[in-house]
N, CA, C and O atoms as CSV, one atom per row, in Angstrom:
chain,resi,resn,atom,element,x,y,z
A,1,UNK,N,N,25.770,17.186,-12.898
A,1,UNK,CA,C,26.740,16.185,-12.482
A,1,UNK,C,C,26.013,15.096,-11.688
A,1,UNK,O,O,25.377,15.332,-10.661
A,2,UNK,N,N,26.157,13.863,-12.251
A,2,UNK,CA,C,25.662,12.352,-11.356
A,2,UNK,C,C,25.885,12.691,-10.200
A,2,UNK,O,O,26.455,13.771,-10.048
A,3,UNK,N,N,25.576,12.025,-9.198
A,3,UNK,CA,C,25.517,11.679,-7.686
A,3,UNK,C,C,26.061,10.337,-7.808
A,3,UNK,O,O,25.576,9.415,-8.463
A,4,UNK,N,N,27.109,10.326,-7.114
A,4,UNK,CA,C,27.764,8.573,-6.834
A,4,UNK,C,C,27.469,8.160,-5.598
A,4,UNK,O,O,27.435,8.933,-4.641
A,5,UNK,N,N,27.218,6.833,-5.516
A,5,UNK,CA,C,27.054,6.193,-3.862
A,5,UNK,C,C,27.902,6.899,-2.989
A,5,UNK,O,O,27.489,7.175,-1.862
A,6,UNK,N,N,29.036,7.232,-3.352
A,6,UNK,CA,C,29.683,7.105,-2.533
A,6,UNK,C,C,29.317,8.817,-1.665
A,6,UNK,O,O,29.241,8.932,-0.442
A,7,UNK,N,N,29.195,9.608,-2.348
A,7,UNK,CA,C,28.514,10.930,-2.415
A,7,UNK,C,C,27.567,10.800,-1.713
A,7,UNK,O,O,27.763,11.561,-0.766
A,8,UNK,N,N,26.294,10.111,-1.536
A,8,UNK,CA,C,25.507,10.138,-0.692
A,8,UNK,C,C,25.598,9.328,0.535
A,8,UNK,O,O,26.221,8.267,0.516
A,9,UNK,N,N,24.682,10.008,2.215
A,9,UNK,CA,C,25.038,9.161,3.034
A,9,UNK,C,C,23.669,9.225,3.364
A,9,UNK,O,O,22.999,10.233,3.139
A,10,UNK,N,N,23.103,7.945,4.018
A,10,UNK,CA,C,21.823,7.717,4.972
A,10,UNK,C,C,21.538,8.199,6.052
A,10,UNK,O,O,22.255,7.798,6.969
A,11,UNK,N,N,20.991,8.704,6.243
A,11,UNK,CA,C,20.655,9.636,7.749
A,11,UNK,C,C,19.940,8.397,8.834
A,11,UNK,O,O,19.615,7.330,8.314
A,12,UNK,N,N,19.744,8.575,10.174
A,12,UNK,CA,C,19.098,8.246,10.757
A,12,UNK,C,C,18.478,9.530,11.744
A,12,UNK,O,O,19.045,10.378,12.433
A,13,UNK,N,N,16.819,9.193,11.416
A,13,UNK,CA,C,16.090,10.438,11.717
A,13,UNK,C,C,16.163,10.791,13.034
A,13,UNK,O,O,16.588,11.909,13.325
A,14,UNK,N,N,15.714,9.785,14.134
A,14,UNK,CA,C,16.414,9.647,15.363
A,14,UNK,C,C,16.560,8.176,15.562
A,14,UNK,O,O,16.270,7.261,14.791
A,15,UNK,N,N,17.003,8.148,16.599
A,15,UNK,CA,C,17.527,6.611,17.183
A,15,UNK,C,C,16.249,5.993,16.921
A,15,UNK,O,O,16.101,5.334,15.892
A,16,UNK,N,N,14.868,6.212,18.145
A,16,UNK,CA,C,13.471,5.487,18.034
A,16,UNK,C,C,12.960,4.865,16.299
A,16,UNK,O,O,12.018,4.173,15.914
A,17,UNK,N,N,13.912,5.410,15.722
A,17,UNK,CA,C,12.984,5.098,13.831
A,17,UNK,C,C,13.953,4.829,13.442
A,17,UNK,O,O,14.007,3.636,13.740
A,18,UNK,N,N,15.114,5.132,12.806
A,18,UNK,CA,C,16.316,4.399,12.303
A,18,UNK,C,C,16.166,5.001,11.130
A,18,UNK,O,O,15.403,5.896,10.765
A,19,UNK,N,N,17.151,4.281,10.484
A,19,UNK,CA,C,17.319,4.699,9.028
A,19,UNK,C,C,16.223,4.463,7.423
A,19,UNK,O,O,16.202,5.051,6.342
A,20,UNK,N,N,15.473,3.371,7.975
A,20,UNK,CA,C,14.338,3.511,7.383
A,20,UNK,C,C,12.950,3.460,7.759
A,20,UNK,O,O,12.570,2.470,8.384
A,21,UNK,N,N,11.893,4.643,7.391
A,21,UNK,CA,C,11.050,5.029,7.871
A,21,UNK,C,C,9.744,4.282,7.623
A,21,UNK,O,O,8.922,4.731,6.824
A,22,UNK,N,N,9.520,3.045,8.355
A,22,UNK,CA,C,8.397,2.756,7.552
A,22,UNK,C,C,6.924,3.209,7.849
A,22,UNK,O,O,6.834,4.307,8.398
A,23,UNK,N,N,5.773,2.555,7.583
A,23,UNK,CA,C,4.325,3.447,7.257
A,23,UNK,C,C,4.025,3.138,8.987
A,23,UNK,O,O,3.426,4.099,9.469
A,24,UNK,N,N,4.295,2.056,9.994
A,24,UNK,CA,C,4.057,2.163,10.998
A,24,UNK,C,C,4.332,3.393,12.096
A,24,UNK,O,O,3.626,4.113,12.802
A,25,UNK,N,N,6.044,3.191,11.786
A,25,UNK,CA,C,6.796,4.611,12.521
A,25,UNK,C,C,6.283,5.809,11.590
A,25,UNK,O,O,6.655,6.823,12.180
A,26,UNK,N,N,5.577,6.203,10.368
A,26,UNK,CA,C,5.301,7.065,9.759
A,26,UNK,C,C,3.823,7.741,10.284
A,26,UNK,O,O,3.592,8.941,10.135
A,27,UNK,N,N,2.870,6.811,10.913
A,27,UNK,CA,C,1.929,6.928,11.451
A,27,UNK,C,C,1.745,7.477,13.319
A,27,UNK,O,O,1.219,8.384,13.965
A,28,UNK,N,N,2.588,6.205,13.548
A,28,UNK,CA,C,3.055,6.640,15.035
A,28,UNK,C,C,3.432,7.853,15.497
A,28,UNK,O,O,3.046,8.445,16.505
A,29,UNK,N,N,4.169,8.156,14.727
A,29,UNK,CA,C,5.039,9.879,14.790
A,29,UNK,C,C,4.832,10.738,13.895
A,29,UNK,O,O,5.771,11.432,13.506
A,30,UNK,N,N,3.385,10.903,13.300
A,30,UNK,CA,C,2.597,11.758,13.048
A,30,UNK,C,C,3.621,12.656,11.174
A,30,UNK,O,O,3.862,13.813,10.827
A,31,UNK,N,N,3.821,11.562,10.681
A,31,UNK,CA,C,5.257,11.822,9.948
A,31,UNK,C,C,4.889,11.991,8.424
A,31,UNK,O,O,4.602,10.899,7.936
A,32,UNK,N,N,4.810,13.063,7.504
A,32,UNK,CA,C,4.705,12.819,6.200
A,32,UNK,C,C,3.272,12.771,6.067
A,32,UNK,O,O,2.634,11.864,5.533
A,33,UNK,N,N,2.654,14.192,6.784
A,33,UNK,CA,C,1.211,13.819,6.549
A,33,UNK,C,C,0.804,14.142,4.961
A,33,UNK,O,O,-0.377,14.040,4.626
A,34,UNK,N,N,1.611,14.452,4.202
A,34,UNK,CA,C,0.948,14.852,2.575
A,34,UNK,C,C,0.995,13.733,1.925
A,34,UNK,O,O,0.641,13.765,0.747
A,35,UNK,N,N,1.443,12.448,2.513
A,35,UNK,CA,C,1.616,11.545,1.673
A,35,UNK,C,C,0.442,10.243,2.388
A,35,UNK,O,O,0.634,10.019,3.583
A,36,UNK,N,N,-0.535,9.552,1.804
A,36,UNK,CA,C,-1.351,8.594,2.337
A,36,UNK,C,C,-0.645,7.517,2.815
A,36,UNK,O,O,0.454,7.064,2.495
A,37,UNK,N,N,-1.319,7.238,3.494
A,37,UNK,CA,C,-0.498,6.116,4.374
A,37,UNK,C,C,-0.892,4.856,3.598
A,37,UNK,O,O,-0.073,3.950,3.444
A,38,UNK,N,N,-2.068,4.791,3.135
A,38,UNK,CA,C,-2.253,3.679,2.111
A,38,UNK,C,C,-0.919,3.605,0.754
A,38,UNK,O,O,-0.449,2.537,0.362
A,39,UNK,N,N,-0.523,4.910,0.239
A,39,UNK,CA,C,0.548,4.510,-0.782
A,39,UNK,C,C,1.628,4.657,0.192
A,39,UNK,O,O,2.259,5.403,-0.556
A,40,UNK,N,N,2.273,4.592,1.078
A,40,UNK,CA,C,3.497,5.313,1.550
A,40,UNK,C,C,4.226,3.706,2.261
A,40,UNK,O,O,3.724,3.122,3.221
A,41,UNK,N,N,5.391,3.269,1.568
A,41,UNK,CA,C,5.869,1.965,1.883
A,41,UNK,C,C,7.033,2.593,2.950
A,41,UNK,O,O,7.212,1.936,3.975
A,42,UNK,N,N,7.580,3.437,2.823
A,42,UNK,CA,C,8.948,3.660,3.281
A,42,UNK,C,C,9.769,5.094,2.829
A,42,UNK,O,O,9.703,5.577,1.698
A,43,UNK,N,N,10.532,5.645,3.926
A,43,UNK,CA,C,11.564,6.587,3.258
A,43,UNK,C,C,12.758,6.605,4.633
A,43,UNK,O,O,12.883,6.278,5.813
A,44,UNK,N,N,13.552,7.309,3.362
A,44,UNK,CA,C,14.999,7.381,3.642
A,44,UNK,C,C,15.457,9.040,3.674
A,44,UNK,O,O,15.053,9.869,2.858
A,45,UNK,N,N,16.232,9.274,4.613
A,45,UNK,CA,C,16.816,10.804,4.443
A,45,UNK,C,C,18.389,10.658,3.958
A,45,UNK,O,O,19.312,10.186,4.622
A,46,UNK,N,N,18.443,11.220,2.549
A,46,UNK,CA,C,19.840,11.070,2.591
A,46,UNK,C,C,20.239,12.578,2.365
A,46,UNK,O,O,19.485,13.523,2.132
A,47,UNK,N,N,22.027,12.569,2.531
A,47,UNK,CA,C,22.593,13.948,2.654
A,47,UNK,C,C,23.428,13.431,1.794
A,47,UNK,O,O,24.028,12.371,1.973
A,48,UNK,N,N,23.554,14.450,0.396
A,48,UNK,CA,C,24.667,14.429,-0.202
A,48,UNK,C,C,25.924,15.586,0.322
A,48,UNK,O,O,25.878,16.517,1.126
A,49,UNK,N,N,27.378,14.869,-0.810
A,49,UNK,CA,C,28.605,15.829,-0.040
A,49,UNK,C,C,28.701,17.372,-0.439
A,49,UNK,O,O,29.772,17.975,-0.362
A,50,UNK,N,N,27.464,18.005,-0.890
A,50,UNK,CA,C,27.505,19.128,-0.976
A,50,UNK,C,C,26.196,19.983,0.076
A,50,UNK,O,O,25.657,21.089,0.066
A,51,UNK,N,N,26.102,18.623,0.988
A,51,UNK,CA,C,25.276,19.098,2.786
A,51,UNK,C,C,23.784,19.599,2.462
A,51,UNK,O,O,23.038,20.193,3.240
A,52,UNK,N,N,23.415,19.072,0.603
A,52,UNK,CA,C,21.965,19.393,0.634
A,52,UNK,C,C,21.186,18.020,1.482
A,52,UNK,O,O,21.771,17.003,1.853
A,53,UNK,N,N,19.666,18.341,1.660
A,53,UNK,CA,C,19.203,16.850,2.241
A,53,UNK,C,C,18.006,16.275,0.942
A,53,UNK,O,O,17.709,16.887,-0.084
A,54,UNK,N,N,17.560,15.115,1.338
A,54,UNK,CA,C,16.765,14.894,0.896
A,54,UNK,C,C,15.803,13.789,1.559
A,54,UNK,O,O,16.058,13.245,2.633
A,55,UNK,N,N,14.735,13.545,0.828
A,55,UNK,CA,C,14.089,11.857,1.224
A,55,UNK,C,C,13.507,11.680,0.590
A,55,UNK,O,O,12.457,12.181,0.188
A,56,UNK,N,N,14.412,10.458,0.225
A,56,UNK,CA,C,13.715,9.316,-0.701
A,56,UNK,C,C,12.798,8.789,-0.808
A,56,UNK,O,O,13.007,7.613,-0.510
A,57,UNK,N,N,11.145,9.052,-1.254
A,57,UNK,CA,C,10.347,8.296,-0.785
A,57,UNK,C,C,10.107,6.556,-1.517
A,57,UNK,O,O,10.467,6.422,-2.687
A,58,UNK,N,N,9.609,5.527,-0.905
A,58,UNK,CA,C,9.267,4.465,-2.104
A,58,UNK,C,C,7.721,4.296,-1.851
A,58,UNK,O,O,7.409,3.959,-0.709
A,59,UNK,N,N,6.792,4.472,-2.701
A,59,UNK,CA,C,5.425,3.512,-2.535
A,59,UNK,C,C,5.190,2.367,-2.816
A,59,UNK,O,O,5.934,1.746,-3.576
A,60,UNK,N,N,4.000,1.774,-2.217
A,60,UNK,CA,C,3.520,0.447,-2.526
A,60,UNK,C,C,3.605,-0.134,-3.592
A,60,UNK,O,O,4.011,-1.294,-3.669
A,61,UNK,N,N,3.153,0.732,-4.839
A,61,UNK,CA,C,3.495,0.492,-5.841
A,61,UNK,C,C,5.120,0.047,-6.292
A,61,UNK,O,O,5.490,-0.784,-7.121
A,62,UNK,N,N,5.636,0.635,-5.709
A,62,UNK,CA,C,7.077,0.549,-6.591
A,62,UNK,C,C,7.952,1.860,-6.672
A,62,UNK,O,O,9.175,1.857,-6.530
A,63,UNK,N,N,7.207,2.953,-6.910
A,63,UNK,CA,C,7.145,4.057,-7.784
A,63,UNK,C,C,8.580,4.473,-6.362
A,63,UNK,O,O,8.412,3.958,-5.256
A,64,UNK,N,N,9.881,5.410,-6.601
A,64,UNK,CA,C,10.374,5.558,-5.721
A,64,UNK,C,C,10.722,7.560,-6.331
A,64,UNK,O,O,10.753,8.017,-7.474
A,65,UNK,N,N,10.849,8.015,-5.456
A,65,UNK,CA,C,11.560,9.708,-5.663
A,65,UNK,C,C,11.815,10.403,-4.467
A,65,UNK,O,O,11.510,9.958,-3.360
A,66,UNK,N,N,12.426,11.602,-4.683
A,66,UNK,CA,C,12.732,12.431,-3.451
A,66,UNK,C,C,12.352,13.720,-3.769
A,66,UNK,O,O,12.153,14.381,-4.788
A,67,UNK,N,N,12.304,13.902,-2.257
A,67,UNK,CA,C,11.740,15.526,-2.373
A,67,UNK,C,C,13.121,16.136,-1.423
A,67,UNK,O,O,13.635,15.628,-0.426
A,68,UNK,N,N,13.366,16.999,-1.916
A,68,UNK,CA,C,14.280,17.951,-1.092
A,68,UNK,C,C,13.973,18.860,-0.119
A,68,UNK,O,O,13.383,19.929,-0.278
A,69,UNK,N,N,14.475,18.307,1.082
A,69,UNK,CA,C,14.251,18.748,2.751
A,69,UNK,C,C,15.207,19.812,2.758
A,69,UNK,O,O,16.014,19.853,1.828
A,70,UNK,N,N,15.260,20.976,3.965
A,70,UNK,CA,C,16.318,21.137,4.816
A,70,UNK,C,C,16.414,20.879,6.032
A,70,UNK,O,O,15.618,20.059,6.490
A,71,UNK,N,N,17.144,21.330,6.682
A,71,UNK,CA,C,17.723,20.916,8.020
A,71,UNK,C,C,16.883,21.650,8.953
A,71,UNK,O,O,16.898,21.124,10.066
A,72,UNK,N,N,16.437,22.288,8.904
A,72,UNK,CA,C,15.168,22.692,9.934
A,72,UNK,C,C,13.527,21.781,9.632
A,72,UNK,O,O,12.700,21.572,10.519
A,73,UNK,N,N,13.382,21.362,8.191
A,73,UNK,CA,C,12.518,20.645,8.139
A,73,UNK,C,C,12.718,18.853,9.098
A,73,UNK,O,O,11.891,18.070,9.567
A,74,UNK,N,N,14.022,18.852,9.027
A,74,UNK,CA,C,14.342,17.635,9.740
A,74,UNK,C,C,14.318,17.578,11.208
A,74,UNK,O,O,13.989,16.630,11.921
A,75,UNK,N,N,14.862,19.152,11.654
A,75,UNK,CA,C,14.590,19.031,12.771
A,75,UNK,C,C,13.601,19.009,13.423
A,75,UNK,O,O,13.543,18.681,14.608
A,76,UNK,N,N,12.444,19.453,12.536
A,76,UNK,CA,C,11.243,19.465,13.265
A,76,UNK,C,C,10.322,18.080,13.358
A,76,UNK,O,O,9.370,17.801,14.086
A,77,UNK,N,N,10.855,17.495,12.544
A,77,UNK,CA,C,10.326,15.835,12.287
A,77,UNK,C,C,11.361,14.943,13.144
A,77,UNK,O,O,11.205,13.733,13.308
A,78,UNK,N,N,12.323,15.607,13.613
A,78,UNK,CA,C,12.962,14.522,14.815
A,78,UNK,C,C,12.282,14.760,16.518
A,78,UNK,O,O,12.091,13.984,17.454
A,79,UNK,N,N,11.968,16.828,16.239
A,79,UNK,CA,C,11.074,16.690,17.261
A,79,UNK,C,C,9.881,16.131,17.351
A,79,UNK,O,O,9.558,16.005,18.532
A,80,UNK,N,N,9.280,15.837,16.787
A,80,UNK,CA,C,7.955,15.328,16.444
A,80,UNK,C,C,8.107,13.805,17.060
A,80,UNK,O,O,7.185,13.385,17.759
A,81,UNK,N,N,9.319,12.927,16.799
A,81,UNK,CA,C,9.322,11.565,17.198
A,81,UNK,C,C,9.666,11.729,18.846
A,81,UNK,O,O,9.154,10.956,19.656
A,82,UNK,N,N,10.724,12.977,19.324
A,82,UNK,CA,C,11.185,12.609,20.270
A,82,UNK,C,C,10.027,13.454,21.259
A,82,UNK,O,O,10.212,13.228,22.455
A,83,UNK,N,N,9.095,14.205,21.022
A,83,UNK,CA,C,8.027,14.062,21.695
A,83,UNK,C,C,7.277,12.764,21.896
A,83,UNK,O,O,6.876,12.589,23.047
A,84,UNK,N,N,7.061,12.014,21.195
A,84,UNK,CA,C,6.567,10.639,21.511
A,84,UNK,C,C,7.323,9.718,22.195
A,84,UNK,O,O,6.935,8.858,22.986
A,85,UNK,N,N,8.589,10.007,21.770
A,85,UNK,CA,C,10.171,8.512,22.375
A,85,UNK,C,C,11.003,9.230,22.523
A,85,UNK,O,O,11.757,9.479,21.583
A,86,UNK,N,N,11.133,9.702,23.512
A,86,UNK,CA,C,12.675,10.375,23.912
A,86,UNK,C,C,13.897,9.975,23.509
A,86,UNK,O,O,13.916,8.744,23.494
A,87,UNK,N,N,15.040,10.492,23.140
A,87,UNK,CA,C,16.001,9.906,22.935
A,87,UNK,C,C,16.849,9.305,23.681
A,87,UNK,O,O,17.905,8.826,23.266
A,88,UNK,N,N,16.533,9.285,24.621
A,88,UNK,CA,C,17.552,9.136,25.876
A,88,UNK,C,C,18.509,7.823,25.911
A,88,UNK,O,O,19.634,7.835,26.411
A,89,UNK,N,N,17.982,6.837,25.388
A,89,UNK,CA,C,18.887,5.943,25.086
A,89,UNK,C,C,18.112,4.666,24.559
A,89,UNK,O,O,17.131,4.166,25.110
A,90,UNK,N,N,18.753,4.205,23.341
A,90,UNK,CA,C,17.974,2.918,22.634
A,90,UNK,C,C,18.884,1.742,22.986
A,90,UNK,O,O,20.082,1.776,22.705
A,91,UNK,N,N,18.361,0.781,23.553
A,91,UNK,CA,C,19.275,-0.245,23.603
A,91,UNK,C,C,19.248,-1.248,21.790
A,91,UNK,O,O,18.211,-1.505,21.179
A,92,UNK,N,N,20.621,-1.605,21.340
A,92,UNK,CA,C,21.070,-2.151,20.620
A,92,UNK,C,C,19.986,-3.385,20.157
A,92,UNK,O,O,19.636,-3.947,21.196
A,93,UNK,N,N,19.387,-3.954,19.079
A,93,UNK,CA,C,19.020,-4.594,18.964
A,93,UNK,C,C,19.781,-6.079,19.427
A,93,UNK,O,O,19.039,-6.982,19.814
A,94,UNK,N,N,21.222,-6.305,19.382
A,94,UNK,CA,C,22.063,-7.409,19.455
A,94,UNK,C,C,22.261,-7.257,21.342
A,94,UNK,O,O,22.582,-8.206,22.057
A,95,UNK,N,N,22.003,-5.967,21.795
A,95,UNK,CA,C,22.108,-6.484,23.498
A,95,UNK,C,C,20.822,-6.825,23.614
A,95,UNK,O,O,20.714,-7.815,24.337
A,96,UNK,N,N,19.612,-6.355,23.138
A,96,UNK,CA,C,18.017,-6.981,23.526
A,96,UNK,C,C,18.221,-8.100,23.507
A,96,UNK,O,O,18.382,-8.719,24.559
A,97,UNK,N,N,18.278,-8.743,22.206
A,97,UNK,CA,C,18.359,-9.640,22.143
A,97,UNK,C,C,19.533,-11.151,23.116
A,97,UNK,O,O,19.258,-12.320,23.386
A,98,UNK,N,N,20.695,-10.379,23.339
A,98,UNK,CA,C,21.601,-11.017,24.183
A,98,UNK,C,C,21.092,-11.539,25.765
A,98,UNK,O,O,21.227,-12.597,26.380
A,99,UNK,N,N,20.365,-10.073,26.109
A,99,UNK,CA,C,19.763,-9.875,27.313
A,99,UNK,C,C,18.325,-10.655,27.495
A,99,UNK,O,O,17.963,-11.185,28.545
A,100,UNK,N,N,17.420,-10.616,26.007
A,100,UNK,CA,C,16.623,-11.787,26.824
A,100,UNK,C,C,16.724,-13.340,26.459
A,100,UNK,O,O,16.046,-14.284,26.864
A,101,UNK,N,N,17.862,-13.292,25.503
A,101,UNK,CA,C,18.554,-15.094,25.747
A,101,UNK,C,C,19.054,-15.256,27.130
A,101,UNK,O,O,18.526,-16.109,27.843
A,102,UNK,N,N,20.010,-14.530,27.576
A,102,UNK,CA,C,20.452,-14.989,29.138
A,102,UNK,C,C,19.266,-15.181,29.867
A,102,UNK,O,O,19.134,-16.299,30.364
A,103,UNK,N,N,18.011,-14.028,30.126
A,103,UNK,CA,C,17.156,-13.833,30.850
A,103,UNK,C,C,16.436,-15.586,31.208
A,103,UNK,O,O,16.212,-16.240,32.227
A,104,UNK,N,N,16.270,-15.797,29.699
A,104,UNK,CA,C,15.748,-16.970,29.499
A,104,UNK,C,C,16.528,-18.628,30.117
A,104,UNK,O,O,16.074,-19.563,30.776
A,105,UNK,N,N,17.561,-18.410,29.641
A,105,UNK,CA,C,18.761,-19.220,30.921
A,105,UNK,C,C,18.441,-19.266,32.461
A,105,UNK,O,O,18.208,-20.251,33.160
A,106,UNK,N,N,18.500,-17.723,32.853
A,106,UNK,CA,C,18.143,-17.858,33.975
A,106,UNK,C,C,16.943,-18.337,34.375
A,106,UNK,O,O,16.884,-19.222,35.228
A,107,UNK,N,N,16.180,-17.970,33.978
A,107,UNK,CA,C,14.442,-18.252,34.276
A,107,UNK,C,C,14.693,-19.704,34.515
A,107,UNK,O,O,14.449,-20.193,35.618
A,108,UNK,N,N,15.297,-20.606,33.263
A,108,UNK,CA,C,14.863,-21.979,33.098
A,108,UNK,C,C,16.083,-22.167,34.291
A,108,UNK,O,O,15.699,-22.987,35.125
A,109,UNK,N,N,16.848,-21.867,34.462
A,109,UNK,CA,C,17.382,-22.464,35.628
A,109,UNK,C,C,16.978,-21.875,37.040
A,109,UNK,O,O,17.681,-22.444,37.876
A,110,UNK,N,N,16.450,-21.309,37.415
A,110,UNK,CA,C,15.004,-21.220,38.351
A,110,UNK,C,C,14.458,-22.134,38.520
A,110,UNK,O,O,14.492,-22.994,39.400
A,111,UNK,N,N,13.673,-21.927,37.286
A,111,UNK,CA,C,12.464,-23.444,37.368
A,111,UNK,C,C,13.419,-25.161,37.660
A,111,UNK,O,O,13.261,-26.330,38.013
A,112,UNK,N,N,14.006,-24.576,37.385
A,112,UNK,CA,C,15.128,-26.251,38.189
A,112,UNK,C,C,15.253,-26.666,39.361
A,112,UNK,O,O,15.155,-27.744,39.947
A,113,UNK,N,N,15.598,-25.136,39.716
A,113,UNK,CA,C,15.766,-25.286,41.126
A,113,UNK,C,C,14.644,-25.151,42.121
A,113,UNK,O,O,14.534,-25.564,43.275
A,114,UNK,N,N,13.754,-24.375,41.258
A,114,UNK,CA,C,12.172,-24.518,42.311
A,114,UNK,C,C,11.887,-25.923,42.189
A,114,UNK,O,O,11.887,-26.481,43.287
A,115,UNK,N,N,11.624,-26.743,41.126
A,115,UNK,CA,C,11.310,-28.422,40.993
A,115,UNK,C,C,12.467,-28.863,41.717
A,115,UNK,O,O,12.353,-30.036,41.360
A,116,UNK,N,N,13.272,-28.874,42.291
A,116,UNK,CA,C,14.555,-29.342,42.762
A,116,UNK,C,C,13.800,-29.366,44.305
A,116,UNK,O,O,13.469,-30.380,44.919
A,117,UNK,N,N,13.617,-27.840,44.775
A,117,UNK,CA,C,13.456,-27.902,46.074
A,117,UNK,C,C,11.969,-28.400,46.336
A,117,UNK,O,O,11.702,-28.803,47.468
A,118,UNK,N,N,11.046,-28.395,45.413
A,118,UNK,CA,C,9.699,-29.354,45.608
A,118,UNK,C,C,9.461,-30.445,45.603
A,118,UNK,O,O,8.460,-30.904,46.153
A,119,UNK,N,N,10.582,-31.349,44.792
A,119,UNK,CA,C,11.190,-32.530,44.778
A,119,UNK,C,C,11.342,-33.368,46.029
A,119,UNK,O,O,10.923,-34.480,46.351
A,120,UNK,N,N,12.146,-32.378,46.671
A,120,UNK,CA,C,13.097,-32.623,48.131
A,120,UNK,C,C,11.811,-32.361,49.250
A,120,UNK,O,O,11.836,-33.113,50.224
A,121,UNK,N,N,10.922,-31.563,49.200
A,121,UNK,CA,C,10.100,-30.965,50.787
A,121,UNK,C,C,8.854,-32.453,50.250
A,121,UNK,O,O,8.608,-33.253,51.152
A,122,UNK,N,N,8.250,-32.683,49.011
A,122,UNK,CA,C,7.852,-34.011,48.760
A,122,UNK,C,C,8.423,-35.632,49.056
A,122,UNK,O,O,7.738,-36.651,48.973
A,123,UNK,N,N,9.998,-35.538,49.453
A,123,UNK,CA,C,10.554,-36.794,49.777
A,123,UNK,C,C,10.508,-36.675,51.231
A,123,UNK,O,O,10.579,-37.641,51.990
A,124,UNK,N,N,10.405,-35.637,51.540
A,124,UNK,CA,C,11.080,-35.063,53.217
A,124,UNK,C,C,9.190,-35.287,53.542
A,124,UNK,O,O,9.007,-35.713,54.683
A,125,UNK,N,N,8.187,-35.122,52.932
A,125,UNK,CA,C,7.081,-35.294,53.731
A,125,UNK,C,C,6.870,-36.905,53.696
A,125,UNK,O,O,6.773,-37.494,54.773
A,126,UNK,N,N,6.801,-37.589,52.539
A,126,UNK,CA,C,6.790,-38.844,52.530
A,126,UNK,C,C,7.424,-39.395,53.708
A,126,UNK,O,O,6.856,-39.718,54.751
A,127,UNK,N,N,8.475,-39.459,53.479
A,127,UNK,CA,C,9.663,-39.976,54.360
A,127,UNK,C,C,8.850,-39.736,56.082
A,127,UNK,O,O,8.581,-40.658,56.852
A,128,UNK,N,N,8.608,-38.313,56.323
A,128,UNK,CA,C,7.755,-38.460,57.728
A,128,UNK,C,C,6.578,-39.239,58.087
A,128,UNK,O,O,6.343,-39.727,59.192
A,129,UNK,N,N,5.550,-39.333,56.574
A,129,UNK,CA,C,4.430,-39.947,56.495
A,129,UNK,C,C,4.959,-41.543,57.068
A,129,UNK,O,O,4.707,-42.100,58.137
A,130,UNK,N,N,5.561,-41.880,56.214
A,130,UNK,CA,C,6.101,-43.414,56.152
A,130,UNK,C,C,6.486,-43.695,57.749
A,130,UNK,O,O,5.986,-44.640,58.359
A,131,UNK,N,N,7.398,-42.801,58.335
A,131,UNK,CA,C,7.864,-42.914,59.495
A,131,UNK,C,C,6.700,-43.047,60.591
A,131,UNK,O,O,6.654,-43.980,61.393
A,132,UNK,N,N,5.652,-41.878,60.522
A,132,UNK,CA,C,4.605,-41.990,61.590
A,132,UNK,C,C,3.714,-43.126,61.004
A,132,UNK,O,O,2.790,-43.267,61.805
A,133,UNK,N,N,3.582,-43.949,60.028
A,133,UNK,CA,C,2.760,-44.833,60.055
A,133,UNK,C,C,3.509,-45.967,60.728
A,133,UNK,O,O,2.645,-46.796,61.013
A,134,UNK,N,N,4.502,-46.333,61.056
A,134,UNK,CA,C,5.254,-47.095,61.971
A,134,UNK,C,C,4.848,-47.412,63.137
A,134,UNK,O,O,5.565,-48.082,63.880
């Protein structure tokens, strides 16, 4: 019997790697050592609705297939990352990003106000200069 999209779902291995695994995070976290890192573009863990697993691998080439995992093989490859990156909490790519646009607001309005008040202690020395040359 086919497998329909709808039948399969994407795993995310842990938070630190996401849903697709590429050859960087594959290296980093010590991940898929039977496969060379020279052919190894990417993989995916998916679970179909009858709770088998799998992962999809794709190479450089093109060439894409899966090998069939279980759930203790996964768990041991999530420990493997969260020895390196704890899970403890990933911030959202859309708050990083939110957080260092404001950051950046603020900063530049800093620098305003530091040129603001260097502005002012430069008129305030003049202004004395001018006065004691009187």
């Amino acid at each position: 019997m086919a497998q329909t999209s709808e039948s399969i779902k994407i795993l995310t291995l842990h938070p630190s790697v996401g849903k697709l695994i590429d050859v960087k995070e594959k290296k980093d976290f010590y991940l898929f050592p039977e496969y060379k890192d020279s052919l190894f573009e990417s993989a995916e863990i998916l679970k179909y609705n009858d709770s088998t697993y799998t992962i999809r691998f794709k190479t450089t080439s093109g060439t894409v297939f899966e090998k069939p995992t279980s759930i203790h093989e996964l768990d041991a490859m999530y420990a493997k990352v969260d020895s390196k990156r704890p899970a403890e909490y990933v911030e959202p790519k859309k708050d990083r990003e939110g957080r260092k646009n404001k950051e950046g607001r603020d900063n530049s309005q800093l620098g305003l106000h530091i040129g603001n008040v260097i502005l002012q202690v430069v008129l305030i020395t003049l202004s004395i200069l001018i006065q004691a040359s009187y």
